[in-house]
Backbone bond lengths (Angstrom), bond angles and torsions (degrees), N, CA, C in turn:
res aa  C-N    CA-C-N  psi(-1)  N-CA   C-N-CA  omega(-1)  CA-C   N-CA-C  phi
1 X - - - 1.446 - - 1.521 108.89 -
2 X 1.421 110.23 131.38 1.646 110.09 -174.40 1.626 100.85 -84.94
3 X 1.514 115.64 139.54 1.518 115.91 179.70 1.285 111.11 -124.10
4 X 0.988 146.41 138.21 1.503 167.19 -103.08 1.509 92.30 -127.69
5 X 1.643 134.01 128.40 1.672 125.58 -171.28 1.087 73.80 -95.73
6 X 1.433 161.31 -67.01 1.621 149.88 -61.64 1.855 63.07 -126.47
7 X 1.305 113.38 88.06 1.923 118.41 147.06 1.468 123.08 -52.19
8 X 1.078 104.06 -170.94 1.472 126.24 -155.68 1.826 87.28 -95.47
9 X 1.778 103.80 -50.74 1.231 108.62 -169.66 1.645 115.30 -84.90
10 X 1.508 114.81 -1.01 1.232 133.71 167.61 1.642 113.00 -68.49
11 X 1.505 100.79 -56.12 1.242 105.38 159.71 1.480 148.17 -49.19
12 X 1.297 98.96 -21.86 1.650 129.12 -172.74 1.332 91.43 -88.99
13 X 1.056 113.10 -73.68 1.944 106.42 179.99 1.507 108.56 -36.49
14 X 1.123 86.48 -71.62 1.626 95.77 -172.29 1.571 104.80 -18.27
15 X 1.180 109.85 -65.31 1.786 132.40 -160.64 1.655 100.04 -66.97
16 X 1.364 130.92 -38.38 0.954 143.24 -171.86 1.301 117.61 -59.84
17 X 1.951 100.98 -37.18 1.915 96.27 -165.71 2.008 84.67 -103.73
18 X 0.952 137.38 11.59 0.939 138.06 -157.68 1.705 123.35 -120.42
19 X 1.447 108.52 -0.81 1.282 136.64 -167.83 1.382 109.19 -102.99
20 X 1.260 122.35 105.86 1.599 127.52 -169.60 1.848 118.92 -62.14
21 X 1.789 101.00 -27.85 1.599 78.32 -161.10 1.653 96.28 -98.07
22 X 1.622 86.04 165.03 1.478 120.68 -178.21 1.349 117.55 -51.88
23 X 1.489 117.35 137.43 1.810 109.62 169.42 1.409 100.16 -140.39
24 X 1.394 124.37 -166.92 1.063 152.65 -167.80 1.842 91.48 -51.20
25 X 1.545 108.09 164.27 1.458 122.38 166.35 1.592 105.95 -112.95
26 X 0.763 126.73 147.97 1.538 139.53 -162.02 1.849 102.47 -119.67
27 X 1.477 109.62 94.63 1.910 103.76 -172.78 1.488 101.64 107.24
28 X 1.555 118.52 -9.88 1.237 98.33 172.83 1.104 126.96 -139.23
29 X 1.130 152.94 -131.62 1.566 138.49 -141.31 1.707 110.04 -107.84
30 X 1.439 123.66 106.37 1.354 91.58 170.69 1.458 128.46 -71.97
31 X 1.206 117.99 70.16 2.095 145.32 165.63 1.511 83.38 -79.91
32 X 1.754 122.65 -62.70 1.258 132.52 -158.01 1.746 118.97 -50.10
33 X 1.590 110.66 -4.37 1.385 101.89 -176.93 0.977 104.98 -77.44
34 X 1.235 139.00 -59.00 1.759 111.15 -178.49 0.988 140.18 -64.89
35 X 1.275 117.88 18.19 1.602 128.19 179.43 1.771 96.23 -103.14
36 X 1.711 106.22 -32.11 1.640 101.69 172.50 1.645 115.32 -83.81
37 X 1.345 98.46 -21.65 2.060 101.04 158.80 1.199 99.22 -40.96
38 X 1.487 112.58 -92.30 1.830 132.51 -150.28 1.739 82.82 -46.47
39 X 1.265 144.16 -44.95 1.374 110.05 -161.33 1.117 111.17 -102.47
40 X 1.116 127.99 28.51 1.753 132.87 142.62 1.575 130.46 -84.43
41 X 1.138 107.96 126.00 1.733 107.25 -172.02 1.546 105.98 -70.65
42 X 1.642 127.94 115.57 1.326 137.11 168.10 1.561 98.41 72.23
43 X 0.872 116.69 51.37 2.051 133.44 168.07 1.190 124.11 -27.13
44 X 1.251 149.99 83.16 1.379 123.09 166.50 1.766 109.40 -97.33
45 X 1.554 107.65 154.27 1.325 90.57 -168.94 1.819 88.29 -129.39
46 X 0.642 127.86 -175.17 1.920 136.92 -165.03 1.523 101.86 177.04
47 X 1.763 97.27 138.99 1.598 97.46 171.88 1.449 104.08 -139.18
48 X 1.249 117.86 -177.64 1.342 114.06 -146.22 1.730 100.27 -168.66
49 X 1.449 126.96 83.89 1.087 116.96 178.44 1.763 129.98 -116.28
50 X 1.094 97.10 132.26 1.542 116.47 177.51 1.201 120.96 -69.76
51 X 1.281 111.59 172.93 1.875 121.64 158.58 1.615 107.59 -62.75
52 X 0.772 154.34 -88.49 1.435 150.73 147.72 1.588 140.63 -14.36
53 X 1.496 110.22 -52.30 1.406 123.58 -169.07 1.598 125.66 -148.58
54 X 1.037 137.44 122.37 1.525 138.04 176.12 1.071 116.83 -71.78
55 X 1.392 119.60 151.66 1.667 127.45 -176.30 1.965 97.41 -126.63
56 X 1.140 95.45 106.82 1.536 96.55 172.10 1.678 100.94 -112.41
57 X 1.632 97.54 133.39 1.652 96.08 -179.62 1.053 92.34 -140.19
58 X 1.525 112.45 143.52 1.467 134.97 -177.14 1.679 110.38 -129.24
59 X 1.176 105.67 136.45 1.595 116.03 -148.36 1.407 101.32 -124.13
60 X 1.560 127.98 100.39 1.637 125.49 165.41 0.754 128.37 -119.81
61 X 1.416 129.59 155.62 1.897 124.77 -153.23 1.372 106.81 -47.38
62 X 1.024 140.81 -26.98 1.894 136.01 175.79 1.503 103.37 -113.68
63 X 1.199 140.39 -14.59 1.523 123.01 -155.84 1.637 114.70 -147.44
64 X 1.258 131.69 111.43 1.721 130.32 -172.61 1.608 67.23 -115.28
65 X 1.839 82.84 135.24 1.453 127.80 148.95 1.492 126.34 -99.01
66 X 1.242 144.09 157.70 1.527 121.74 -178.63 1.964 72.26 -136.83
67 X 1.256 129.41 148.23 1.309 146.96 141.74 1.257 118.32 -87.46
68 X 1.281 139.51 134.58 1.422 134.73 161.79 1.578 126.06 -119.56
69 X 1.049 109.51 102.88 1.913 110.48 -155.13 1.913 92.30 -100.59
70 X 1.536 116.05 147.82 1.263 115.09 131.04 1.410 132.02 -79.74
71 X 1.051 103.86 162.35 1.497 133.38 174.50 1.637 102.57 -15.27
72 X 1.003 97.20 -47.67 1.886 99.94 -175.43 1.713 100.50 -83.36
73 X 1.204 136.10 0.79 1.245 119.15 -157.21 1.727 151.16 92.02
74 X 1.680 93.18 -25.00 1.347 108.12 174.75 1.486 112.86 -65.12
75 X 1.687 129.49 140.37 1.492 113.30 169.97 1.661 114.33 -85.49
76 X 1.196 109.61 131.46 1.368 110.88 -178.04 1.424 96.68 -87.69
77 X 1.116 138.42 -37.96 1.711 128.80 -146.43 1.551 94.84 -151.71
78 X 1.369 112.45 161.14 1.514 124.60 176.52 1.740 104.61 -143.63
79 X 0.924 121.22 116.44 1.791 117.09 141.18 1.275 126.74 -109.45
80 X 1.312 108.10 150.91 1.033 102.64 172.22 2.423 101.75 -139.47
81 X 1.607 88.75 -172.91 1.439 94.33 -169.89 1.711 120.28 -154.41
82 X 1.051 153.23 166.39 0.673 142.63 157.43 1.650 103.96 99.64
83 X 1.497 102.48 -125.73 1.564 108.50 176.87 1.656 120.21 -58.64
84 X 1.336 99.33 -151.82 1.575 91.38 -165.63 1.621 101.85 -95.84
85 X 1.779 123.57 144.72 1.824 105.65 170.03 1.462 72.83 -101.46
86 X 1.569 96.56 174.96 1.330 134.34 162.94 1.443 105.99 -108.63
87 X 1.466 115.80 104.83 1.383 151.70 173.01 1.710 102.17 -35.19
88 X 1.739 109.33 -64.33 1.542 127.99 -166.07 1.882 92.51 -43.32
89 X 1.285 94.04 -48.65 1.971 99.71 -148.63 1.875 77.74 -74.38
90 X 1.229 118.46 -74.62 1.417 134.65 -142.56 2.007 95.27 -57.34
91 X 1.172 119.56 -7.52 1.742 115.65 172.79 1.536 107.19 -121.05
92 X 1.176 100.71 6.92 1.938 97.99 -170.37 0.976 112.52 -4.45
93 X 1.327 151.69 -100.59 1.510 150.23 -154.99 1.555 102.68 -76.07
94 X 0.954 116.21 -1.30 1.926 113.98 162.38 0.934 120.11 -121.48
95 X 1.517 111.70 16.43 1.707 102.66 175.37 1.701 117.74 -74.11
96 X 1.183 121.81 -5.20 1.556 121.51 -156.29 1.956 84.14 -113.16
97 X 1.320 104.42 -51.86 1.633 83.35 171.08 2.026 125.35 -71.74
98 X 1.458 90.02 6.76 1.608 93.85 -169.21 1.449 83.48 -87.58
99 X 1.438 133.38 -68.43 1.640 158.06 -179.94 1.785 95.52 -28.46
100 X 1.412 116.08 -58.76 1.744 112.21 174.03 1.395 105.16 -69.43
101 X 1.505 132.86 -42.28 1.477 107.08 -173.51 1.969 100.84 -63.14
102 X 0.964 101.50 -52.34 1.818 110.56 -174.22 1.651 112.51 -42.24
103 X 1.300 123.14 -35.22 0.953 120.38 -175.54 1.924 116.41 -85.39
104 X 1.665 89.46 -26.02 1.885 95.52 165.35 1.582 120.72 -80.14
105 X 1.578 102.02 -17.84 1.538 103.29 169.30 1.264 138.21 -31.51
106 X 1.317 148.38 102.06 1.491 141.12 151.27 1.658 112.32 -31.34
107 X 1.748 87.60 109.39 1.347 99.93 174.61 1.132 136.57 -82.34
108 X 1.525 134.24 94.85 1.516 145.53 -173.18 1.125 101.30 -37.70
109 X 1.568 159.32 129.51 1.244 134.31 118.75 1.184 137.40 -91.92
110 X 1.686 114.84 128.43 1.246 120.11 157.81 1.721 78.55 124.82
111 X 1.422 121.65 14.52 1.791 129.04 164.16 1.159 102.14 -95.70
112 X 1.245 106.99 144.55 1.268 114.96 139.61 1.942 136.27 -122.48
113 X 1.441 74.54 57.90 1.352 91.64 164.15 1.647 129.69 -123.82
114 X 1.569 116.87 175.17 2.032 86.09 -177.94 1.565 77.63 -150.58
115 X 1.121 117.70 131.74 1.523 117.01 146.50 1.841 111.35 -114.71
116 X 1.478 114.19 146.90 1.421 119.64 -179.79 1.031 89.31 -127.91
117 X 1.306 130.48 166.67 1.607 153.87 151.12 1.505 96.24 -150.91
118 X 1.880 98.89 145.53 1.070 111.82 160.91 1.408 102.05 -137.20
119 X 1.557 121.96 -156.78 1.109 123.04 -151.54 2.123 97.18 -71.80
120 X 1.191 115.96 -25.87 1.244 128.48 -158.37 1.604 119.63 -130.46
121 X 1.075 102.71 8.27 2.037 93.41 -165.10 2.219 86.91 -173.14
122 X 1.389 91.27 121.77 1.596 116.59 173.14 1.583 105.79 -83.86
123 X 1.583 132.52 136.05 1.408 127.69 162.01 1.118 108.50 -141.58
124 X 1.625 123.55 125.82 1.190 125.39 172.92 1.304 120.69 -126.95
125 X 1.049 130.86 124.83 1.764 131.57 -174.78 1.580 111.83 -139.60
126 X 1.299 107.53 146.23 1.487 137.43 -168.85 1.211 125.39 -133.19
127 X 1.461 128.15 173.43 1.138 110.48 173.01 1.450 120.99 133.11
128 X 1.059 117.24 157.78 1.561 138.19 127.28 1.380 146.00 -103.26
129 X 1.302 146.60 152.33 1.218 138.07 -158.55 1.475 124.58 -39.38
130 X 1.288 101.80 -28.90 1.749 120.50 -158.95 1.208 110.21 -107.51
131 X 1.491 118.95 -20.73 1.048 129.63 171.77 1.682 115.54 -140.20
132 X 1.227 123.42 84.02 1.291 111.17 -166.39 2.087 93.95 -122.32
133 X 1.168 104.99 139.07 1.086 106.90 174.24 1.623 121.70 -130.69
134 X 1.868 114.68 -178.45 2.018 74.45 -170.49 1.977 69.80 179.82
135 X 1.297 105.54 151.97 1.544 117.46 155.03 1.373 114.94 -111.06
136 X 1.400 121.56 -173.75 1.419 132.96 162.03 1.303 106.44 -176.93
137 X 1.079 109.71 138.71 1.830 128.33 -166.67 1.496 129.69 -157.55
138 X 1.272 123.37 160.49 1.597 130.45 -164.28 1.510 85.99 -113.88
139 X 1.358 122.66 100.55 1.419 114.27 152.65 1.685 125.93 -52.59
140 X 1.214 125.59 -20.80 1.169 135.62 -176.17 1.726 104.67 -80.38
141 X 1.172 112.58 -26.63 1.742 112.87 -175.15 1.334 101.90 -109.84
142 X 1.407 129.24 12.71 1.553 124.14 170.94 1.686 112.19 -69.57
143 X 1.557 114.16 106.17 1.045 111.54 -175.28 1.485 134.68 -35.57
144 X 1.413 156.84 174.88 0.945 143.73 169.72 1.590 120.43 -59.40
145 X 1.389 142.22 124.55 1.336 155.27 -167.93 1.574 104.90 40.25
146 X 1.357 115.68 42.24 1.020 119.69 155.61 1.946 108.36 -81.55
147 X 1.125 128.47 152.05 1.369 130.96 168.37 1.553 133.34 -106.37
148 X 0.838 139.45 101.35 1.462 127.79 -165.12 1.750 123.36 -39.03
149 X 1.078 105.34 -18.44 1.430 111.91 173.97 1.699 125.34 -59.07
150 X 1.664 94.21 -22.93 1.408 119.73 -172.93 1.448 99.23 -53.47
151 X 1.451 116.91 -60.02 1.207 142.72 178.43 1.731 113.54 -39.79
152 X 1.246 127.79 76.01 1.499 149.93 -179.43 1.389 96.98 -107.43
């Protein structure tokens, strides 16, 4: 029986670097949330702050983002859910070390799941089209007894 390579998680990439609007910056300042407001259709945004770290989440008819800033502002971590992010925009200055860890990855088949690590920045994504969800994070800027699990 002939089987089709073009995956589920083939597809997900695909869709991922290929998706025009704007999200969160990953390493840099949350200044950047309202520039990821305006490019969400019907926006809601909610924040949520801790002893340690803020949770800014911005909510658009297909796609919740969650931001997670320290104390100073920098974003340590991003999730998102729902519709599709665009990977390129949402790691800017780690997208080229995200692209070399991804390409040394052990390829699951017949998953659709992906975890990368490289020396500096965690990415994990899942999913299906309609529902695809995914983190990405700086283990090095995870506040003190913060846990990565936090990161939904």
């Amino acid at each position: 029986m002939k089987t089709n390579s073009f995956s589920g998680v083939s597809l997900f990439l695909f869709s991922c670097f290929f998706t025009a609007t704007l999200f969160a910056t990953l390493g840099e300042s949350e200044n950047s949330i309202e520039k990821e407001r305006l490019s969400l259709s019907e926006p809601t945004v909610q924040r949520e702050t801790y002893d340690t770290y803020t949770v800014h989440q911005l909510k658009g008819k297909d796609l919740t983002i969650r931001e997670y800033s320290i104390p100073e502002g920098k974003i340590f971590a991003i999730s998102w859910f729902g519709g599709v992010a665009n990977l390129k925009t949402l790691l800017v200055g780690y997208f080229d070390e995200y692209e070399e860890a991804r390409n040394r990855a052990p390829k699951l088949k017949g998953s659709r799941r992906l975890l990368v690590r490289s020396k500096s920045l965690i990415v994990e994504h899942a999913g299906s089209i309609r529902n695809l969800r995914g983190r990405a994070y700086l283990p090095e800027l995870l506040p003190k007894g913060f846990h990565e699990s936090i990161i939904r």
